[in-house]
C-alpha positions as CSV (number, residue, x, y, z in Angstrom):
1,X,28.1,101.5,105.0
2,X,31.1,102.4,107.7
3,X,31.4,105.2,109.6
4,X,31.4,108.5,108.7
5,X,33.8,111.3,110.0
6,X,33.4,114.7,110.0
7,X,34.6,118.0,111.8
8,X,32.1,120.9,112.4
9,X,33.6,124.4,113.8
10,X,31.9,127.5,115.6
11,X,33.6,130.4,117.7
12,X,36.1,128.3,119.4
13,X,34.7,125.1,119.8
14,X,35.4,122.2,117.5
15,X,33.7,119.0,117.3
16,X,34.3,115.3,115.7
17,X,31.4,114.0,115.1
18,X,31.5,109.7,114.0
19,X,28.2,108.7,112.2
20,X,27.2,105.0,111.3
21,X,23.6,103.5,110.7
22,X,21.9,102.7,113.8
23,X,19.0,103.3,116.0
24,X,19.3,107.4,116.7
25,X,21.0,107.6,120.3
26,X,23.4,110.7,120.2
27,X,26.6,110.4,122.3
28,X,28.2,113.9,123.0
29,X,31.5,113.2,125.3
30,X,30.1,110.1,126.1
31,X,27.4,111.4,128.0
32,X,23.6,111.6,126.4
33,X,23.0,114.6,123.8
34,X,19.4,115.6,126.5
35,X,22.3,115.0,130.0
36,X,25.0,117.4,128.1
37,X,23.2,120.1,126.6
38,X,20.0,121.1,129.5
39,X,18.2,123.2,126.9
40,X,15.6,121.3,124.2
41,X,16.6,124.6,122.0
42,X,20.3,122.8,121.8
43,X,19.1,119.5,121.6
44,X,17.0,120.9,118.9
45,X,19.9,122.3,117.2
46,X,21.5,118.8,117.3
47,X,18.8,117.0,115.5
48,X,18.0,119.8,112.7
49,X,20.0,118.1,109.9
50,X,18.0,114.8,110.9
51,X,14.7,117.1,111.3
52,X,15.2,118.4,107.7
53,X,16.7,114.9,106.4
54,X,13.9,112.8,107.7
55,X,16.2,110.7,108.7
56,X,15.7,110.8,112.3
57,X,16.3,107.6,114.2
58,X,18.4,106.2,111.4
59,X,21.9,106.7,112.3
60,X,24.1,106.4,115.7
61,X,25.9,109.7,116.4
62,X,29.4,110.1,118.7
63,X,30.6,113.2,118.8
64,X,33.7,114.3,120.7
65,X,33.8,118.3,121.2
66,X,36.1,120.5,122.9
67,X,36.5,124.1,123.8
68,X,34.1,127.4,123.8
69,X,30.4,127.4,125.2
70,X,27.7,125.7,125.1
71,X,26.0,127.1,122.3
72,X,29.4,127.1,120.4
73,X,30.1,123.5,121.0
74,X,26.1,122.5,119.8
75,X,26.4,124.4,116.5
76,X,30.0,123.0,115.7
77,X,28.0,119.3,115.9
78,X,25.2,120.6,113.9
79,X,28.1,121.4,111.4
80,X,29.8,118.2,111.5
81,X,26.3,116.2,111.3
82,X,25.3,118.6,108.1
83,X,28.7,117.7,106.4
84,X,28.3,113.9,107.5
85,X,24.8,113.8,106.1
86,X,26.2,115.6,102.6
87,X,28.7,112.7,102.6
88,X,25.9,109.5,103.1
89,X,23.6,111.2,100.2
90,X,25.1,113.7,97.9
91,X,21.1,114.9,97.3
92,X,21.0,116.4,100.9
93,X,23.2,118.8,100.3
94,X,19.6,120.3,98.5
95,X,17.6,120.6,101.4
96,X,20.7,121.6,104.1
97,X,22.4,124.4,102.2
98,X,19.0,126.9,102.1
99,X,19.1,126.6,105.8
100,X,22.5,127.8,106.4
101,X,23.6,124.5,108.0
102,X,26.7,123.8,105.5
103,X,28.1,127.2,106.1
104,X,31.2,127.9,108.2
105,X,30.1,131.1,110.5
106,X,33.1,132.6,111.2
107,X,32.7,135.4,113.9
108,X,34.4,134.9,116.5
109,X,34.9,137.4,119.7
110,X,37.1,140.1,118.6
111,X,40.1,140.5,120.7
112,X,40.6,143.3,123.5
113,X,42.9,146.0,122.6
114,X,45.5,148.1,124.1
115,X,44.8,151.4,125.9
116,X,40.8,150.3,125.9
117,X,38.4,149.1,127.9
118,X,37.4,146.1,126.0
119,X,37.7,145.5,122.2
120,X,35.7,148.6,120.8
121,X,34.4,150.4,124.5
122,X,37.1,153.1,125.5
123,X,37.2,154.3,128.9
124,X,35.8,158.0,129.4
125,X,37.1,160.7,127.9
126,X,37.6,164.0,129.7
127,X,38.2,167.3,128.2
128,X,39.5,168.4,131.3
């Protein structure tokens, strides 16, 4: 089996995430997946389609992801892994999809508008 490539997207940050059997090390801007994200909760978020695969340990991960947060950037990978996996076995699509993992979460931070405060707060009103 060659590599598989696949792009995961969430608020503003998008990552490309390269996956191709191996021995489980996750490479995130070629730094470790535990040195980039501090938090086990993101690392945790990482490794969920490999959690609910059992396929953890099986496959090399490099993922190269750009813009937003933190939390942003981890869910894009967990977006890109859950499409990746869908693409190595068709029947994992089964166990991914009940957990949300396939789906494209679109909010995104509304924008600020004119003669407000910020995008819904207005500044005080007086009467007089």
């Amino acid at each position: 089996m060659s590599i598989v490539h696949k792009i995961g997207r969430r608020k503003t940050s998008v990552a490309r995430v390269y996956v191709k059997p191996g021995t489980g090390t996750i490479t995130i801007n070629k730094k470790d997946s535990k040195e980039y994200f501090g938090t086990e909760v993101l690392v945790y978020k990482i490794n969920q389609p490999f959690i609910l695969t059992e396929t953890v340990g099986q496959y090399d991960v490099t993922v190269n992801v750009f813009g937003g947060g933190i939390t942003g950037q981890a869910e894009a990978i967990r977006m890109g892994l859950s499409r990746a996996m869908c693409e190595i076995n068709e029947e994992f699509r089964g166990l991914l999809k009940p957990h949300g993992l396939l789906t494209r979460d679109a909010r995104m931070v509304e924008r600020k508008k004119p003669g407000q405060k910020k995008a819904r707060k207005r500044f005080q009103f007086s009467k007089r």
